[in-house]
DRENTORVEX-130245 format. One record per residue (C-alpha): residue number from 1; x, y, z. Coordinates in nm, 4 decimals, padded with zeros to 6 digits, m for minus. Example, Ala and Ser with C-alpha at 12.3 -4.5 7.8 and 13.67 -1.06 7.14 Angstrom:
2
> num xx yy zz
> 1 01.2300 m00.4500 00.7800
> 2 01.3670 m00.1060 00.7140
//
This chain:
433
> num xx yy zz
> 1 m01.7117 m02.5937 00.9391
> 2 m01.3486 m02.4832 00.9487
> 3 m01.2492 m02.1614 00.7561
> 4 m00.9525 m01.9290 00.6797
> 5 m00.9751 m01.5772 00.8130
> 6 m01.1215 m01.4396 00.4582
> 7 m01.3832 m01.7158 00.4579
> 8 m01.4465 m01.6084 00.8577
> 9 m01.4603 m01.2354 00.7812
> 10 m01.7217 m01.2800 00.4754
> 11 m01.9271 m01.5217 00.6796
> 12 m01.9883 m01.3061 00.9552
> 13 m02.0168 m00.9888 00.6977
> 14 m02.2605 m01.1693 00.4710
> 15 m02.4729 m01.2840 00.8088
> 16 m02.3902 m01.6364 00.7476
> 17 m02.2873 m01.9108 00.9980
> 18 m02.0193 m02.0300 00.7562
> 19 m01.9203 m02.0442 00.3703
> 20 m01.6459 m02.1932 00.1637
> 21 m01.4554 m02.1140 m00.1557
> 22 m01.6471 m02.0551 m00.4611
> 23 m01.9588 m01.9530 m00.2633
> 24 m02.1257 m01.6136 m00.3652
> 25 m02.2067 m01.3604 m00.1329
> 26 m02.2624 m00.9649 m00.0969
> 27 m02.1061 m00.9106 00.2163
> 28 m02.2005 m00.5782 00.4595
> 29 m01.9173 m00.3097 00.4209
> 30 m01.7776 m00.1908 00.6941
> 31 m01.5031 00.1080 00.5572
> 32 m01.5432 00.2071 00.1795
> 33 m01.2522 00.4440 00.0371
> 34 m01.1778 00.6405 m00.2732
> 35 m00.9327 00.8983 m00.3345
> 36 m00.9642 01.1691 m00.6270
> 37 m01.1508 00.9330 m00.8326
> 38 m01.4516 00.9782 m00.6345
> 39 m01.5072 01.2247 m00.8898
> 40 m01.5851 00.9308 m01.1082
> 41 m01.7868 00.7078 m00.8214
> 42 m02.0196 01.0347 m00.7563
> 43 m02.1146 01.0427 m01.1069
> 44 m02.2052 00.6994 m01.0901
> 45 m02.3634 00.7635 m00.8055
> 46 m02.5902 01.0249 m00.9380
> 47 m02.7194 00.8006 m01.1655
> 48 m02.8604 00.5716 m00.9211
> 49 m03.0639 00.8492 m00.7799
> 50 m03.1084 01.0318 m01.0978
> 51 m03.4190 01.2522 m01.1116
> 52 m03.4549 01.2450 m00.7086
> 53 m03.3199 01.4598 m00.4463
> 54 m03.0364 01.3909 m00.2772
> 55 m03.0034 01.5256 00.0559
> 56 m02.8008 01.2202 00.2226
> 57 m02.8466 00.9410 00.0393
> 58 m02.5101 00.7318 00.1297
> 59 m02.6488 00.4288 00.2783
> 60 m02.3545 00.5817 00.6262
> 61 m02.1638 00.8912 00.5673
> 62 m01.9586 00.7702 00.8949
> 63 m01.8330 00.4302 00.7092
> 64 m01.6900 00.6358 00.3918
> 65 m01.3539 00.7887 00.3323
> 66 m01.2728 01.0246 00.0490
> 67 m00.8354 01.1082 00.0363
> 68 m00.7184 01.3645 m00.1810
> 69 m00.3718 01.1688 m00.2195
> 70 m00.2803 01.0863 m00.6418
> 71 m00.2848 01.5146 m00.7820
> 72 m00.1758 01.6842 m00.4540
> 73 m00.2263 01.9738 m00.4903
> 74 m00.3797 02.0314 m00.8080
> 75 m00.2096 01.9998 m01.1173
> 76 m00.4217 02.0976 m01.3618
> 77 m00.7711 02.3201 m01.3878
> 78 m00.9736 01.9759 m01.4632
> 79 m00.7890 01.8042 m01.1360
> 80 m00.8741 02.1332 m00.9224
> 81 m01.2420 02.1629 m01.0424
> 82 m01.2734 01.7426 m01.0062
> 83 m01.1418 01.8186 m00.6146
> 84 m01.4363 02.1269 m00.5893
> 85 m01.6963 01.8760 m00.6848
> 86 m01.5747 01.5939 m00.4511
> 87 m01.5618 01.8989 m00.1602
> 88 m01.9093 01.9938 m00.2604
> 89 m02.0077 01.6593 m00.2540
> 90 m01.9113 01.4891 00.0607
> 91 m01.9799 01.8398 00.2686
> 92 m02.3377 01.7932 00.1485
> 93 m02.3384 01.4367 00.2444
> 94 m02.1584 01.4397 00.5848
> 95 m01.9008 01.2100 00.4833
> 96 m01.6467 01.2590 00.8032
> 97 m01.3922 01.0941 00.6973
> 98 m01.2734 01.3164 00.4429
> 99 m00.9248 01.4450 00.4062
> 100 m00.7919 01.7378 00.2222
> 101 m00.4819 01.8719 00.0893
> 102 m00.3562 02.0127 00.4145
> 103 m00.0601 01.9741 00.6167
> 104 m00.1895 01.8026 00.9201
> 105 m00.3988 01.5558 00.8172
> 106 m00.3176 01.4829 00.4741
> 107 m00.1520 01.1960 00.2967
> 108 m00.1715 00.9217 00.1156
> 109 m00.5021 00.6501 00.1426
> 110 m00.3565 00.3490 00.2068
> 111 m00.1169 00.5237 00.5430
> 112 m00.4316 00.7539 00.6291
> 113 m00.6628 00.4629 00.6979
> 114 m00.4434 00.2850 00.9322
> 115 m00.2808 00.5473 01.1134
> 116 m00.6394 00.7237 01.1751
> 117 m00.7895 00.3792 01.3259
> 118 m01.0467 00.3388 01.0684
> 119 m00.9679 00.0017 00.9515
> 120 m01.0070 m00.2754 01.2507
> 121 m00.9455 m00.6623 01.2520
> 122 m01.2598 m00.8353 01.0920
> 123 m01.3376 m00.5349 00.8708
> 124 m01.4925 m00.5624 00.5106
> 125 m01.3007 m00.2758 00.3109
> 126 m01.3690 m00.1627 m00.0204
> 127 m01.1714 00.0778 m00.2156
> 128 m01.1467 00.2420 m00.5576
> 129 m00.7876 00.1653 m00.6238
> 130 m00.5969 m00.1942 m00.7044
> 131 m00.3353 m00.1308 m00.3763
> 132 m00.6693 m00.1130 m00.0799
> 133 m00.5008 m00.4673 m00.0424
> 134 m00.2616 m00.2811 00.2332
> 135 m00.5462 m00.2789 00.4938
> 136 m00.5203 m00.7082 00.5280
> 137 m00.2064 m00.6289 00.7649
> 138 m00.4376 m00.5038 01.0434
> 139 m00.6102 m00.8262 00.9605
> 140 m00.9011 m00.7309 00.7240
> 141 m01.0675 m00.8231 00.4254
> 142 m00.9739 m00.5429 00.2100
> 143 m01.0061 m00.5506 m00.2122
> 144 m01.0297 m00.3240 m00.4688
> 145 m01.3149 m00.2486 m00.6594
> 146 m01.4551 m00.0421 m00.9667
> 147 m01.6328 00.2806 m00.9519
> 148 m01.9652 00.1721 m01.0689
> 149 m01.9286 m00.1168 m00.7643
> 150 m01.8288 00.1530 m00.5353
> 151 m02.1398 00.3841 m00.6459
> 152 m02.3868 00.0566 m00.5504
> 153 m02.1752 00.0429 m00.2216
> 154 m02.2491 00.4012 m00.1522
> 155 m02.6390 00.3486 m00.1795
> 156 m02.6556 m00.0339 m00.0326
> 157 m02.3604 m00.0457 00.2266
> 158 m02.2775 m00.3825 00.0512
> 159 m02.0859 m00.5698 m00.2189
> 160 m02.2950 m00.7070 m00.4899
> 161 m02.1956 m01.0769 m00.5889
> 162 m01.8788 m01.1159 m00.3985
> 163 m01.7365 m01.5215 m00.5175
> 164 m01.5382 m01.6109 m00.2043
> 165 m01.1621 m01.6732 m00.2704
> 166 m00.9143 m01.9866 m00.1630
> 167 m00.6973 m01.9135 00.0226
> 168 m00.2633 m01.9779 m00.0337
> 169 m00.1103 m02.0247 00.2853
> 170 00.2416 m01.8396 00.3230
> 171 00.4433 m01.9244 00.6082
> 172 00.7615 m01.6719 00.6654
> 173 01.0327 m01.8444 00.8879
> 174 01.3794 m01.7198 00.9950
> 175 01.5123 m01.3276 01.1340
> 176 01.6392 m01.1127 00.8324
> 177 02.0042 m00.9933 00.7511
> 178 02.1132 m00.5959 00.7963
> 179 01.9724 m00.4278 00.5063
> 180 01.6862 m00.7040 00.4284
> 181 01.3255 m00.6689 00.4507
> 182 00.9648 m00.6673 00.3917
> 183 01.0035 m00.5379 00.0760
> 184 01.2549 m00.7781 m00.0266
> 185 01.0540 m01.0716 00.1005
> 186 00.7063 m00.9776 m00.0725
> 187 00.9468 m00.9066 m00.4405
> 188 01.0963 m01.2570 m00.3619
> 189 00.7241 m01.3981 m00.3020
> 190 00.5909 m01.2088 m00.6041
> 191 00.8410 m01.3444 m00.8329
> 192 00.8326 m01.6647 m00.6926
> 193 00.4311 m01.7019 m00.7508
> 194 00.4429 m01.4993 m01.0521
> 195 00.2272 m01.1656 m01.1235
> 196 m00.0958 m01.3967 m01.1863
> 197 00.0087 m01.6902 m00.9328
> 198 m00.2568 m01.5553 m00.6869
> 199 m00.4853 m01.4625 m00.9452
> 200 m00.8490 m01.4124 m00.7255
> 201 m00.7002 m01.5822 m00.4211
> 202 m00.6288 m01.4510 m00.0564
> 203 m00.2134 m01.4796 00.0722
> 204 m00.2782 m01.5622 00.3994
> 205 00.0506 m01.4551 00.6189
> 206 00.2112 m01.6538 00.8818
> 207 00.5040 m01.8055 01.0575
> 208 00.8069 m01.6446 01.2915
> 209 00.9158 m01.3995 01.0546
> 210 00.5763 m01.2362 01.0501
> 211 00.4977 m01.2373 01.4034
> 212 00.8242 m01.0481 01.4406
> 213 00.7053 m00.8096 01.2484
> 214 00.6064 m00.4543 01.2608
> 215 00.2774 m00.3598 01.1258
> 216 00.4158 m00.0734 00.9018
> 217 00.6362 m00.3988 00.7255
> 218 00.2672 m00.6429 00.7141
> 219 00.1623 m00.3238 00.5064
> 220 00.4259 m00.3881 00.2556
> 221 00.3403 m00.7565 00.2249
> 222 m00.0560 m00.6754 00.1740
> 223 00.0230 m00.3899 m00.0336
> 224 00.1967 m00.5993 m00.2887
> 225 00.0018 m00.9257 m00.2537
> 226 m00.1982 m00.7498 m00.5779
> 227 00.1310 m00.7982 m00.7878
> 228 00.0827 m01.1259 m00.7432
> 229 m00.2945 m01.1367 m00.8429
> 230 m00.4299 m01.1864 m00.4960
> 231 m00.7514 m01.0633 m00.4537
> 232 m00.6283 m01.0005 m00.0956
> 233 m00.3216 m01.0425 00.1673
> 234 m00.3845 m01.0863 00.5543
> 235 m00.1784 m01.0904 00.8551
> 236 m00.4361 m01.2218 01.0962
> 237 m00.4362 m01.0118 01.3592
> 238 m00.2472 m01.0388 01.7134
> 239 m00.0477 m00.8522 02.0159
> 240 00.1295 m00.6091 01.7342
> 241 m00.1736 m00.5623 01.5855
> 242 m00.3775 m00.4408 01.9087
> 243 m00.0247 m00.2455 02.0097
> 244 m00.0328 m00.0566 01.6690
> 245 m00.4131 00.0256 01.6979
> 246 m00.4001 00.0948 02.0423
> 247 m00.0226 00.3096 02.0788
> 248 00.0046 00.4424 01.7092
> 249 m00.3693 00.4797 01.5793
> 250 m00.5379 00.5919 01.9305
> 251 m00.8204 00.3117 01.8820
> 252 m00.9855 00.2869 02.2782
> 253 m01.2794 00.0717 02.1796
> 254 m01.2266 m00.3252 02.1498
> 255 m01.0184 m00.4861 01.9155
> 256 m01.1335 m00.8366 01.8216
> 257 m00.8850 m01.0797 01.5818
> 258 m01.0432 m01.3105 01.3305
> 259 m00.8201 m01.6206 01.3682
> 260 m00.8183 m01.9090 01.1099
> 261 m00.9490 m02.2702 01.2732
> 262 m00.6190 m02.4754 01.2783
> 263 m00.7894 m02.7457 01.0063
> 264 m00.8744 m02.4754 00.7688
> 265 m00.8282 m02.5594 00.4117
> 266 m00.6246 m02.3753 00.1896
> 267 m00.5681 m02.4477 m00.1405
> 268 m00.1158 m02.4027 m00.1172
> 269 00.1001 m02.3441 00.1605
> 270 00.4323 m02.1749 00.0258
> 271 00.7125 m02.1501 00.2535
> 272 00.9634 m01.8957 00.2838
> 273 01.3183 m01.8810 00.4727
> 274 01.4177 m01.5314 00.5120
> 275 01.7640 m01.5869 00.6866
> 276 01.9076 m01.6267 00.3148
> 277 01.7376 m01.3630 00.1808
> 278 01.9323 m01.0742 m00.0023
> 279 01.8175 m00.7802 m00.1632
> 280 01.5728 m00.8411 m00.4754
> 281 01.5035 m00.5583 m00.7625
> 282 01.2464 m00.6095 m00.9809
> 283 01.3209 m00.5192 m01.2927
> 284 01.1404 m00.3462 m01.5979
> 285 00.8874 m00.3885 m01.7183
> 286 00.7199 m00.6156 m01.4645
> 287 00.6872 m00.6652 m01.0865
> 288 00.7226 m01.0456 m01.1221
> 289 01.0706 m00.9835 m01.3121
> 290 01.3034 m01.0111 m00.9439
> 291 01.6387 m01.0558 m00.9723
> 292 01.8822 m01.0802 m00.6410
> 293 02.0644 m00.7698 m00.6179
> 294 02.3921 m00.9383 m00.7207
> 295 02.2516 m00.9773 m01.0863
> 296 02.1968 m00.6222 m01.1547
> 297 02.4405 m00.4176 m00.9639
> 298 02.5880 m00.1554 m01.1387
> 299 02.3315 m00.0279 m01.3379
> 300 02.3307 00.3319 m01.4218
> 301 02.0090 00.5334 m01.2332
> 302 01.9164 00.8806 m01.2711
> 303 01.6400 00.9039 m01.0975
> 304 01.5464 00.7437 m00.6830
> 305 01.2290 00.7658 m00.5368
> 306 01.1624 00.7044 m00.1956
> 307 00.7978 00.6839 m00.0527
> 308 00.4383 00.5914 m00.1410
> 309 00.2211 00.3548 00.0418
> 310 00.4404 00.0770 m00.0020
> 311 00.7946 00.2114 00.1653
> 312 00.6587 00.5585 00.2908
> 313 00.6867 00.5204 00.6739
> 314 00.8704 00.6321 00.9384
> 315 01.0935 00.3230 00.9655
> 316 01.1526 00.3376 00.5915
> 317 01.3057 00.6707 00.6371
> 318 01.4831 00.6144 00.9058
> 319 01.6620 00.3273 00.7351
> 320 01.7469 00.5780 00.4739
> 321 01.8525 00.8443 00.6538
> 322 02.0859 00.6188 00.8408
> 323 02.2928 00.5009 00.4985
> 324 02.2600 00.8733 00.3907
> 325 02.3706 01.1000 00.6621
> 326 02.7080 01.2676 00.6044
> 327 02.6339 01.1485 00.2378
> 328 02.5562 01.3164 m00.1268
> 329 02.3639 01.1950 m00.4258
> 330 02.5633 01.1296 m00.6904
> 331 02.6017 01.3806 m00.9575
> 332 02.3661 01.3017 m01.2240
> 333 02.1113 01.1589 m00.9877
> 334 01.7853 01.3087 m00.8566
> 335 01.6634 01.1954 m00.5472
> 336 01.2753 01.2447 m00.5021
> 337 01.1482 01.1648 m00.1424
> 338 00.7822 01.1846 m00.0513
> 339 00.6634 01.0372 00.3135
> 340 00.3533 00.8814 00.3481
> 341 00.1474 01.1183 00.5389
> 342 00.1497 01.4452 00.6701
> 343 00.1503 01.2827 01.0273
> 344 00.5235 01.0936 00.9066
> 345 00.6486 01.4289 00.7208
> 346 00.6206 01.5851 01.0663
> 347 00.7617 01.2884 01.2541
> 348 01.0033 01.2646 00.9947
> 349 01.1432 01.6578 01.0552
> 350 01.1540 01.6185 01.4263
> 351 01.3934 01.3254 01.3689
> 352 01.6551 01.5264 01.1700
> 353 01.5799 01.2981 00.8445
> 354 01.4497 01.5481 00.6624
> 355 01.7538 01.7855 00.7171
> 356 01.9968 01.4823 00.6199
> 357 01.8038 01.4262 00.2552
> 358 01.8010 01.7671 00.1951
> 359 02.1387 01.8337 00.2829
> 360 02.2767 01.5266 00.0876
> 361 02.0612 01.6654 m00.2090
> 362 01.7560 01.4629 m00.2407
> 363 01.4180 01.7162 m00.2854
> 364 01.1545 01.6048 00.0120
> 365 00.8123 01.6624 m00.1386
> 366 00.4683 01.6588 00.0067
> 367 00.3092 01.3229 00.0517
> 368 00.1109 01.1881 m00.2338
> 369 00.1320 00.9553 m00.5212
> 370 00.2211 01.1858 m00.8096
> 371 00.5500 01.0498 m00.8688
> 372 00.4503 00.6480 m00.8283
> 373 00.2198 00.6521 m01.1052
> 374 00.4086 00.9587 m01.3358
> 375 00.1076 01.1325 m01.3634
> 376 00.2069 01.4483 m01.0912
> 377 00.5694 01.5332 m01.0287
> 378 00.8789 01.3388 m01.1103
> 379 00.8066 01.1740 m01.4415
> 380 01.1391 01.0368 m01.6244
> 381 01.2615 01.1439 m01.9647
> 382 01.3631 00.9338 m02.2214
> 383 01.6092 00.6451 m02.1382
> 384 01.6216 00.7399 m01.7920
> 385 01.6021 00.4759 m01.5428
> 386 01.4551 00.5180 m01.2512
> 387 01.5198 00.2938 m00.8791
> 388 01.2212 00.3022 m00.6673
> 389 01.0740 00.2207 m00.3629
> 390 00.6761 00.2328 m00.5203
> 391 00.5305 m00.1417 m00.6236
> 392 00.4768 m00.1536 m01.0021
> 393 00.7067 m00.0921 m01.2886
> 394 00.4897 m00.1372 m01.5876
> 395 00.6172 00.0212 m01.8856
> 396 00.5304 00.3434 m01.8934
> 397 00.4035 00.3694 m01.4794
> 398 00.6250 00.6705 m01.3695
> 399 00.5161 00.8864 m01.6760
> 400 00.6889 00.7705 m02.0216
> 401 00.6806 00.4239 m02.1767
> 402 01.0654 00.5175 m02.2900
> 403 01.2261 00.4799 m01.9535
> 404 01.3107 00.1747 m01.7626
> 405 01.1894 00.1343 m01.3427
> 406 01.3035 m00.1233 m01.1062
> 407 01.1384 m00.1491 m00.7718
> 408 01.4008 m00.2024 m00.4584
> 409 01.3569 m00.1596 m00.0878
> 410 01.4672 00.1501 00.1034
> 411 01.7916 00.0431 00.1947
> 412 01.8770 m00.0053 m00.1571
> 413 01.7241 00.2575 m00.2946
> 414 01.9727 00.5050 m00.0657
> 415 02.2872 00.3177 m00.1215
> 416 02.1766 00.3222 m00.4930
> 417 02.1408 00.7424 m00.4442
> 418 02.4771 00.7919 m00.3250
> 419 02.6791 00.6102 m00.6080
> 420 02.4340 00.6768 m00.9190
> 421 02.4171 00.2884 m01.0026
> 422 02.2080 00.0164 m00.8460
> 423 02.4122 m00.0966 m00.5453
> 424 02.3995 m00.3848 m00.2381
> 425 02.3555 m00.1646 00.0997
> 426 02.5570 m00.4521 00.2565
> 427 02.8533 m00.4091 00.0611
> 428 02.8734 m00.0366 00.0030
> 429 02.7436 00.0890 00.3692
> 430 02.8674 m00.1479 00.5951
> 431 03.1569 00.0559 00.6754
> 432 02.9441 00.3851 00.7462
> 433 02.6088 00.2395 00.9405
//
């Protein structure tokens, strides 16, 4: 029976020879994740086992990761005691894959897991926030579940009742312009499907464009294939998938794609020609809302944010440092910056970026998701606008339903830093890069 990759990966997870969409199975985990609302999943947790001890009761300490990455550091005494409990909790369990609030090995989820090695081609991943999408690019199955669902993973090392998704084809052809990228392709895709166009389906990446691509700009697709409903997005893995796992993540042991058979059947195929592409914004107050860059140019920002697990990266900085250096941010604009990791903050300061945001005025903070979701550093004030490189502006999602966000790639976001108003990085930088 021919199957996508998703149908492949749940097949072999569920111990099946083969299923097909709209079949329901509770696949074997392989990597379950959660980040400060463990606090949440442990108490669920607890439940289960209510009334009995509970030396080590997680069905494999060695397949979960905890990530202090969304109130880093604390912000508050309940955030501080919640991050004592989840320390108490996953010391007493074993859980190795834990990372603090340190300066080494910090950062946030969705870069930890990849750059550590701990998500591999075939993989069943589970996760306690809406974005564990990211992991498809290394060519998992990776979704986003509840914390009750996560507590039942915890004790049975599977998914309960898992309906298998279709699968919409998406086949990227053609090399991008200067200043054009991942993030401009998955706004384009978003707003060409719509924010429930994928609703419980897999976006399946191929073509050129993708194969071309870098595995830090697969992460953007996958991390935004949930704006479009999907369930999931995979980049089945291949040569740059092995390179990154092998050169960037330190994996030695064997790497093994899941492929799609050539017949599989998938419910769309959506083509997309990137060689046309130009910069897309979405605009308030949802990620579906894209407009080329040409149709809102000139609008009046006061705040840029550059970072979180969508456009936190090395590359993503470099770009930006590039249109910035010698530069300043306009008066009357802030400039937040947060890198992805602690591993990229460091990379980052050996490469002189940091030095050229600070001195053009932006503020380089530590890596975390505070200022994506408003709820720890950076929120906006009333009527402000914020330009950002994070993937949802829902009313409200930076920290007050009065202010206005539109989501742009890095390239944009820079340009956009150094005039105050939302502006094309071809037109304004070509001169300078």
């Amino acid at each position: 029976m021919s199957m996508t990759v998703a149908e492949k990966i749940l097949a072999r997870a569920a111990g099946l020879p083969s299923v097909k969409a709209g079949d329901v199975v509770e696949p074997k985990v392989d990597l379950a994740m959660s980040h400060e609302n463990a606090a949440l999943v442990i108490n669920q947790f607890l439940e289960i086992y209510k009334g009995t001890p509970l030396p080590s009761r997680i069905w494999d300490p060695s397949r979960v990761a905890v990530i202090f990455d969304h109130r880093v550091p604390a912000e508050s005494p309940k955030t501080a005691s919640n991050h004592k409990k989840v320390r108490e909790f996953v010391g007493a369990q074993g859980v190795g894959k834990f990372h603090d609030i340190r300066g080494d090995v910090g950062g946030i989820c969705h870069q930890i897991l990849p750059e550590n090695g701990y998500v591999r081609p075939g993989y069943v991943v589970v996760g306690t926030d809406s974005h564990t999408t990211s992991h498809g690019a290394l060519g998992a199955f990776a979704f986003g579940i509840g914390a009750t669902e996560m507590a039942s993973v915890w004790a049975l090392g599977s998914v309960l009742n898992v309906e298998v998704p279709t699968t919409i084809k998406v086949v990227v052809t053609g090399r991008f312009k200067k200043f054009v990228g991942p993030k401009d392709l998955i706004l384009h895709l978003i707003g060409k499907l719509s924010a429930q166009g994928a609703n419980f389906k897999v976006l399946e990446f191929h073509g050129e464009t993708i194969r071309n691509m870098s595995t830090s700009g697969r992460l953007v697709l996958c991390n935004m294939a949930v704006e479009a409903g999907a369930t999931a997005g995979i980049v089945p893995a291949d040569e740059e998938t092995a390179r990154y796992l092998r050169e960037e993540a330190g994996v030695t042991d064997p790497i093994e794609p899941v492929l799609p058979d050539p017949d599989a059947a998938y419910e769309s195929v959506v083509e997309v020609k990137v060689s046309k592409l130009q910069p897309q914004i979405a605009c308030p107050h949802t990620v579906d809302n894209v407009k080329p860059i040409d149709q809102v140019a000139g609008k009046k920002v006061n705040q840029i944010v550059i970072g979180s697990c969508t456009n936190g990266r090395l590359d993503d900085l470099a770009m930006a440092a590039k249109i910035m250096k010698g530069q300043k941010v306009a008066q009357g604009t802030r400039m937040l910056i947060f890198p992805a990791s602690a591993k990229i903050y460091r990379q980052a300061l050996g490469k002189g970026y940091v030095g050229v945001f600070m001195q053009a005025g932006a503020v380089v903070m530590n890596s975390g998701c505070g200022p994506c979701l408003g709820i720890h550093e950076g929120a906006l004030g009333d009527g402000e606008v914020a330009l950002s490189t994070t993937n949802r502006n829902f009313k409200g999602r930076m920290g007050n339903p009065n202010s206005e966000v539109y989501l742009c790639s890095p390239a944009v976001a820079a340009a956009s830093a150094i005039t105050g108003v939302i502006t094309d990085p071809r037109k304004k930088q070509a001169s300078q890069v």
